[in-house]
C-alpha positions as CSV (number, residue, x, y, z in Angstrom):
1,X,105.3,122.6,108.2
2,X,102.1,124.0,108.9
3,X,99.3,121.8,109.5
4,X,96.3,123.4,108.1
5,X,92.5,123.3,109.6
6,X,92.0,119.5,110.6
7,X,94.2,117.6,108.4
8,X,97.7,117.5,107.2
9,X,97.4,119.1,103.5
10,X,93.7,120.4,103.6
11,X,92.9,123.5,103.0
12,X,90.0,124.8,105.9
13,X,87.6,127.6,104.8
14,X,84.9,129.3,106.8
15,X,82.1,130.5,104.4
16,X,80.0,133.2,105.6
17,X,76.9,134.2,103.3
18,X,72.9,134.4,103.7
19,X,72.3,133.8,100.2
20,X,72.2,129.9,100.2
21,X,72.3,129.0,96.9
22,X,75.4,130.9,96.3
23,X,76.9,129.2,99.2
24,X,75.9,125.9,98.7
25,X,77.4,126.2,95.1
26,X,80.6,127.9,96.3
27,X,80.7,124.9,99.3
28,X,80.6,122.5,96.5
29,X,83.5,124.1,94.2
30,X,85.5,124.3,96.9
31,X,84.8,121.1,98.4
32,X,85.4,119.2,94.7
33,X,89.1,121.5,94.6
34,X,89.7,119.6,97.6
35,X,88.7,122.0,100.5
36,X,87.5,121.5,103.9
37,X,84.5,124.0,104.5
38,X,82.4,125.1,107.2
39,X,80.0,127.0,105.6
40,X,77.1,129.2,107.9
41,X,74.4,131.6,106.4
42,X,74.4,133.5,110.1
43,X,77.9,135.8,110.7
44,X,77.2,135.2,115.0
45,X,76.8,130.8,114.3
46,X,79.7,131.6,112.2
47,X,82.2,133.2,114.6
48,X,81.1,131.0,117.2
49,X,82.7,128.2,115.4
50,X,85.6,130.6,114.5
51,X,85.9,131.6,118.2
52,X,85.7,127.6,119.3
53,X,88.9,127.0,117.4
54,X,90.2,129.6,115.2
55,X,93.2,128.2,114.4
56,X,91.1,125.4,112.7
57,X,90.5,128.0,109.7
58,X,93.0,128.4,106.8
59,X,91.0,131.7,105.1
60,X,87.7,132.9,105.8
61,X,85.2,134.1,102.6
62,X,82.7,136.7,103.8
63,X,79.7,138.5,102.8
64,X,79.3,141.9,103.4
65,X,75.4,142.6,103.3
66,X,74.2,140.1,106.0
67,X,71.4,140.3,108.1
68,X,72.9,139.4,111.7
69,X,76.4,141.3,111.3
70,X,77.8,143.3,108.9
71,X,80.9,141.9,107.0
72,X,82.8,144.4,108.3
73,X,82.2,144.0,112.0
74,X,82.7,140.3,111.2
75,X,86.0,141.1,110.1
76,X,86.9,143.0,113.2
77,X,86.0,140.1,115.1
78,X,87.5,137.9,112.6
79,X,90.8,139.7,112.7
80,X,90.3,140.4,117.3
81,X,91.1,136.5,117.7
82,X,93.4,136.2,114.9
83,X,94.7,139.2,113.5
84,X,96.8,136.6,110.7
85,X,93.5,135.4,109.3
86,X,93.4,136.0,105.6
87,X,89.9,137.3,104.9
88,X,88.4,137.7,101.8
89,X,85.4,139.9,101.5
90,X,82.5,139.6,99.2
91,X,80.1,142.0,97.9
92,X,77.1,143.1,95.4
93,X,78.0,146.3,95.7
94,X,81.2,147.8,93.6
95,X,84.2,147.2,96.3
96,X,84.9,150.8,95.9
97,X,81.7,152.0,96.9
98,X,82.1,149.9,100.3
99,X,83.5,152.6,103.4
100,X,86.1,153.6,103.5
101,X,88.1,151.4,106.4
102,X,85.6,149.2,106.9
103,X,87.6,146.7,105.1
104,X,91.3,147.8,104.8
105,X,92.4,144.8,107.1
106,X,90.7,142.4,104.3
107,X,93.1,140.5,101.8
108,X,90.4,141.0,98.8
109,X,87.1,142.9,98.1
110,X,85.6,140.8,95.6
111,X,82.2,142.0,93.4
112,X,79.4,139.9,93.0
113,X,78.4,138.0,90.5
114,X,82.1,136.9,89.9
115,X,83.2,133.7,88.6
116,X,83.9,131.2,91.6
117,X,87.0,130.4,90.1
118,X,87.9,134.0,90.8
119,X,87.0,133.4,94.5
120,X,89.7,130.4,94.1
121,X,92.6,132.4,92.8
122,X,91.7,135.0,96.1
123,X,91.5,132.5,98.6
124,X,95.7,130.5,96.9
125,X,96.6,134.3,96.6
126,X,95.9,134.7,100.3
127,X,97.2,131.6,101.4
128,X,101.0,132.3,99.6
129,X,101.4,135.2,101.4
């Protein structure tokens, strides 16, 4: 049996988004369904703590409009340590208005606003695979 991030059972996240409200309150939902998350507002601080252990992550959520990194050279950065990593990719902008490629290697393009219980069903859709 897999053990996932740093304890048998939980669930480990990595949360990347620059809008803090909206992570705070997608930290919280997460963290009351039981999660573990690491949540950063800065992609680099981010995959520095992917980098220092990415085996520690279950999924990784991801914004693509940030103003460090773009979500989709996170991803390739992401997916260059651990190319198994479900990623799940966030974004105001319609998903299919996004480049073309830029996010093929993501599990789900997800539009915001969406409901975070949307987010949920992503992240256990991912995670069955």
């Amino acid at each position: 049996m897999k053990k996932q991030g740093n304890e048998i059972g939980m669930t480990t996240l990595l949360m990347i988004d620059d809008e803090e409200l909206f992570l705070k309150s997608m930290s919280r939902y997460f963290e009351r369904k039981g999660y573990r998350v690491v949540a950063e507002r800065l992609a680099e601080k981010a995959l520095a703590c992917f980098q220092a252990e990415p085996e520690a992550f279950d999924a990784v959520i991801l914004d693509h409009d940030m103003p460090d990194l773009s979500g989709a050279e996170c991803l390739r950065r992401i997916l260059a340590l651990r190319p198994e990593t479900p990623v799940i990719v966030m974004s105001g902008y319609p998903p299919e208005t996004l480049p073309p490629g830029d996010y093929a290697r993501a599990r789900a393009l997800l539009g915001k606003p969406m409901d975070l219980a949307d987010v949920e069903r992503a992240v256990q859709a991912c995670l069955k695979r």
